[in-house]
C-alpha positions in Angstrom: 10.1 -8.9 -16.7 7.9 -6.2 -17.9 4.6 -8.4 -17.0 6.3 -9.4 -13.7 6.4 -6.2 -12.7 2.8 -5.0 -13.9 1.5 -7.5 -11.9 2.5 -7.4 -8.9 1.9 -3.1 -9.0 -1.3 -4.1 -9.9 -1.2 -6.6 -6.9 0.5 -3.6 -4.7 -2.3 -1.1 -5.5 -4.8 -3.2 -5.0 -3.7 -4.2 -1.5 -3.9 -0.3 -0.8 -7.3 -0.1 -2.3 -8.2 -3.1 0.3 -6.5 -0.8 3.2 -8.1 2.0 2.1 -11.2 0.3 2.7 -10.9 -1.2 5.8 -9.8 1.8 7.0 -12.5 4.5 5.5 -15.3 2.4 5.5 -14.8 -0.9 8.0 -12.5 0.0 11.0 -15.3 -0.4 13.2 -16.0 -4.4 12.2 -14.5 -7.0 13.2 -12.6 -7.7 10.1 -10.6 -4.4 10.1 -10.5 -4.7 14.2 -8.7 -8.3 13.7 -6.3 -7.1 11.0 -5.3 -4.2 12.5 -5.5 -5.7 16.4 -7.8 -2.8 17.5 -10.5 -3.1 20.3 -13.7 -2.6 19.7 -13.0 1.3 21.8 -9.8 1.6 20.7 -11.6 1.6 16.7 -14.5 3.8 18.1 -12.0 6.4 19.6 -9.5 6.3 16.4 -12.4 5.9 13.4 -11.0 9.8 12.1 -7.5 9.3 12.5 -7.9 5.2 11.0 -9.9 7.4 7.7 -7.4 10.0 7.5 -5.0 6.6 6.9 -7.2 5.0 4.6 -7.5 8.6 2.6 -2.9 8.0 2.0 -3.7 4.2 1.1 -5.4 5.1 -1.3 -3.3 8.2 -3.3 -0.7 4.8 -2.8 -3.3 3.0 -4.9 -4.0 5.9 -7.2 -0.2 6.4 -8.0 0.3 2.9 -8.8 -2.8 2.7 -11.2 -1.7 6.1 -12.6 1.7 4.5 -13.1 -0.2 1.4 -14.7 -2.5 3.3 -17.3 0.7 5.5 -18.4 2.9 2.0 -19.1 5.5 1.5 -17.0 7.6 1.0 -19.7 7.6 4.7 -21.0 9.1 7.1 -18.7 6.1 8.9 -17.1 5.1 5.8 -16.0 8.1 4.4 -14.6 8.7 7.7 -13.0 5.1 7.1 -11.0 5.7 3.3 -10.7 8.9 3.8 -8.7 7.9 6.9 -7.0 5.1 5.1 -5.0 6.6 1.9 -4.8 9.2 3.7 -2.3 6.3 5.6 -1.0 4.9 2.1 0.1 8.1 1.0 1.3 9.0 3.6 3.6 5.6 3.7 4.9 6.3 -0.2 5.3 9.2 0.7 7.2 7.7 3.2 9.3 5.2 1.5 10.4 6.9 -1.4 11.2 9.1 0.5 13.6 6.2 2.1 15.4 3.6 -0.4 15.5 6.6 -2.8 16.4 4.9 -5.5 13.9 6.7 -6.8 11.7 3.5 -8.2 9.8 3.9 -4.6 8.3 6.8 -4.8 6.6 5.9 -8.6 5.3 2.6 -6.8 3.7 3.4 -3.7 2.9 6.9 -2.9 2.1 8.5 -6.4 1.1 5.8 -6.8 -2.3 7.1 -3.1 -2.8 10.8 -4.1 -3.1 9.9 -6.8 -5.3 7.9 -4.4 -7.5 10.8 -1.6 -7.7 13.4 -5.1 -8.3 11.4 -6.1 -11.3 11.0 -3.1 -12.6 14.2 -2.0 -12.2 15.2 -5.3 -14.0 12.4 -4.9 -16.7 14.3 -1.3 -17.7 
């Protein structure tokens, strides 16, 4: 169970790290305007505020790998592991209820209940 739930951390910070980019770096392109269902003004008026976002993606990310190199089987780790797996969630959460998508919640917080179930079951 232990693997199980390294994995799909690893998967959960990794999805941040791709957020973090397509917001930081990309939210002008086409890609980040299609997953994010921007126009090409709307990205041009919101680039600060879409980098600010990306900048929280990525402490996600950060946590996550922090929990990762620690072990989530000691409690340091399992203290950061769970931590910013509810992080993720309620961001999830939140933005599903204001964005009114529920893509978000599909991306965002249901691989971070999975995470906190197996590592709950890996303790």
């Amino acid at each position: 169970m232990q693997i199980a739930a390294d994995v799909v951390i690893a998967l959960v910070a990794l999805l941040h790290v791709y957020i973090l980019a397509l917001e930081m770096f990309l939210w002008r392109t086409p890609r980040a305007r299609a997953a994010f269902g921007t126009s090409p003004a709307l990205a041009e008026d919101t680039v600060a505020m879409a980098g600010n976002q990306g900048l929280y993606n990525g402490f996600l990310a950060a946590g996550l790998a922090v929990s990762l190199v620690a072990g989530t089987d000691t409690d340091v780790g399992f203290a950061f592991a769970l931590f910013f797996l509810l992080c993720v969630f309620v961001a999830g959460l939140y933005g599903a209820a204001t964005v009114s998508s529920r893509r978000i919640l599909l991306v965002q917080s249901v691989p971070a209940v999975l995470g906190i179930a197996l590592l709950l079951l890996a303790r």
